[in-house]
C-alpha positions in Angstrom: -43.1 13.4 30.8 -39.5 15.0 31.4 -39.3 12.3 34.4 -39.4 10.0 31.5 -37.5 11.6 29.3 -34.9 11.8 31.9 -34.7 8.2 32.4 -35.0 7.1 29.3 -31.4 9.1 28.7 -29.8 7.7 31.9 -31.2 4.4 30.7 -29.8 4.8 27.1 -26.4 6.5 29.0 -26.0 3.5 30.5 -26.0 1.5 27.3 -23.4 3.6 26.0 -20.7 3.5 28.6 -21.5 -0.5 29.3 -20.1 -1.9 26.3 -16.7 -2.7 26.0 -13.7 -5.5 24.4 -10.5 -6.3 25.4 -10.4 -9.3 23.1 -8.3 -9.4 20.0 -11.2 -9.5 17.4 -10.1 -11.3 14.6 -12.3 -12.6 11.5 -12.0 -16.0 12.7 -12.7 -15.8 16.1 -15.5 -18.7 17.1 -18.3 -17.1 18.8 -20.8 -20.4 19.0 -19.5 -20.6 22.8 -19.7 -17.4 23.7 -22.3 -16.1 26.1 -23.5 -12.7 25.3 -25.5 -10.2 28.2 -28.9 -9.5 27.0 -28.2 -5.7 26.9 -28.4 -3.5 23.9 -25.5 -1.2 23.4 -25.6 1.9 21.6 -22.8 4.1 20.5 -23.9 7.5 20.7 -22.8 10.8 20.9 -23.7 13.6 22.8 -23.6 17.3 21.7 -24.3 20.5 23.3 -23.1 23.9 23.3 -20.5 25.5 25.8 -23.3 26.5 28.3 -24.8 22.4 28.5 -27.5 22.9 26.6 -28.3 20.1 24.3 -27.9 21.3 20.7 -30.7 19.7 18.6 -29.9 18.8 14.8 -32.3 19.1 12.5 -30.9 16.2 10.6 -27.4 14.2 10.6 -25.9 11.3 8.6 -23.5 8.3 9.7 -21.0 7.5 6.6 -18.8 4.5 6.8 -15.3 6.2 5.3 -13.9 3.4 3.3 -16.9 2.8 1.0 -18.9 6.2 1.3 -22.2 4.1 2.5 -24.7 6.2 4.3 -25.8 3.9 7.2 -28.9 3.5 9.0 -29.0 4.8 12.5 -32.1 5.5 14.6 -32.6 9.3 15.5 -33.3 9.8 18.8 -31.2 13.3 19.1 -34.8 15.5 19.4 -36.0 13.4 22.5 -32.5 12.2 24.5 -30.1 14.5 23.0 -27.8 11.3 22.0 -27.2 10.6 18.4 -26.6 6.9 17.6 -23.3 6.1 15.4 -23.7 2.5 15.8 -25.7 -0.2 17.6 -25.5 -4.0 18.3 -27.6 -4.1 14.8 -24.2 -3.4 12.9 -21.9 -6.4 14.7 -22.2 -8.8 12.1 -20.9 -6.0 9.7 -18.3 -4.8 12.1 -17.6 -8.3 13.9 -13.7 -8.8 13.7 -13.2 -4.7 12.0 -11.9 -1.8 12.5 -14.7 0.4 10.7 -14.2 4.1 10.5 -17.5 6.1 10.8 -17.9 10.0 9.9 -20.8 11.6 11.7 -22.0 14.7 10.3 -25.0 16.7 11.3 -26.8 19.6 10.4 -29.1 22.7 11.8 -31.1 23.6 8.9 -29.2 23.4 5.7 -25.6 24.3 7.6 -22.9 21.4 8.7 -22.0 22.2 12.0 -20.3 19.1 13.3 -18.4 16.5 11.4 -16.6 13.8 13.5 -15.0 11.0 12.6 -15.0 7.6 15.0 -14.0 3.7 14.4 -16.3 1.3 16.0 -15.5 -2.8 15.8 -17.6 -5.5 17.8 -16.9 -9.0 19.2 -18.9 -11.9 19.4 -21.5 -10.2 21.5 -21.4 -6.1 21.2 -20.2 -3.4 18.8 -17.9 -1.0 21.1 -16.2 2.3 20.6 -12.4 2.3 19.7 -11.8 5.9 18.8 -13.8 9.0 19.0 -15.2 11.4 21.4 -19.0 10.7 22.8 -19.7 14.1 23.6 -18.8 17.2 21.4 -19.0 20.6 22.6 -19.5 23.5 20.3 -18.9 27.1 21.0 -20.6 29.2 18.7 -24.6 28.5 19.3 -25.9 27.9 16.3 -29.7 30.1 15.6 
C-alpha cells in the first residue's frame, strides 16, 4: 500500500512540474491546430512542516480573487500530501488569463496557511505563473 501510495505521488509529481507555456496566451489565440499531449496536469502544492513531514489539513478552499468564487478542486492532500489549486478541468475558464487563486487551508477550525497564486493555460494545459508549490511551516500545528 505505501509502495502505491508512493508512486501514485511521484506519478502525480510528475504532472505538476511537466506542464509548462512560453506562448503569449491571448483570448484570441486559435487552438483548432494545436496538438495537445495526452497528459493531465495538476497544479498542486505541497506542504509540510520544517522537519519534512507532510502537514495534513483537515479541510482547505481555492478562491479565485477577483470574483470571490470558491472553486472546485479534488482533495487528495490526506493520501499524496499535494493539494490541487488547479487542473486541466479549469483551461477553458483560464485559457488566454491571468487568474489569481488564494489557497487557504485549515487544521480543525484554525487557518494556518493562506497563499495566493496566478494560474493561466494555453490551448492545451493550465500552468503555474506565480506561486510557490511547496510551503513550509514552522510551528507544527496539534
Amino acid at each position: 500500500m505505501k509502495n502505491l501510495l508512493f508512486f501514485a505521488s511521484l506519478f502525480f509529481a510528475i504532472l505538476c512540474t511537466g506542464c509548462s507555456s512560453d506562448k503569449d496566451n491571448s483570448d484570441a489565440e486559435d487552438c483548432s491546430e494545436v496538438n495537445c499531449t495526452d497528459k493531465f496536469c495538476n497544479i498542486g502544492v505541497e506542504i509540510k512542516y520544517e522537519d519534512d513531514t507532510p502537514v495534513v489539513l483537515d479541510s482547505y478552499e481555492v478562491i479565485e480573487v477577483a470574483t470571490g468564487k470558491v472553486r472546485d478542486v479534488p482533495n487528495w492532500g490526506e493520501e499524496f500530501h499535494t493539494y490541487i489549486i488547479a487542473s486541466d478541468l479549469d483551461r477553458e475558464d483560464f485559457a488566454g488569463k491571468e487568474i489569481e487563486l488564494q489557497f487557504v487551508g485549515k487544521i480543525g477550525e484554525k487557518t494556518v496557511v493562506t497563499k495566493n497564486y496566478v494560474v493561466s493555460a494555453n490551448c492545451c494545459h493550465t500552468y503555474l505563473l506565480k506561486g510557490d508549490e511547496e510551503i513550509v511551516l514552522k510551528e507544527r500545528i496539534p
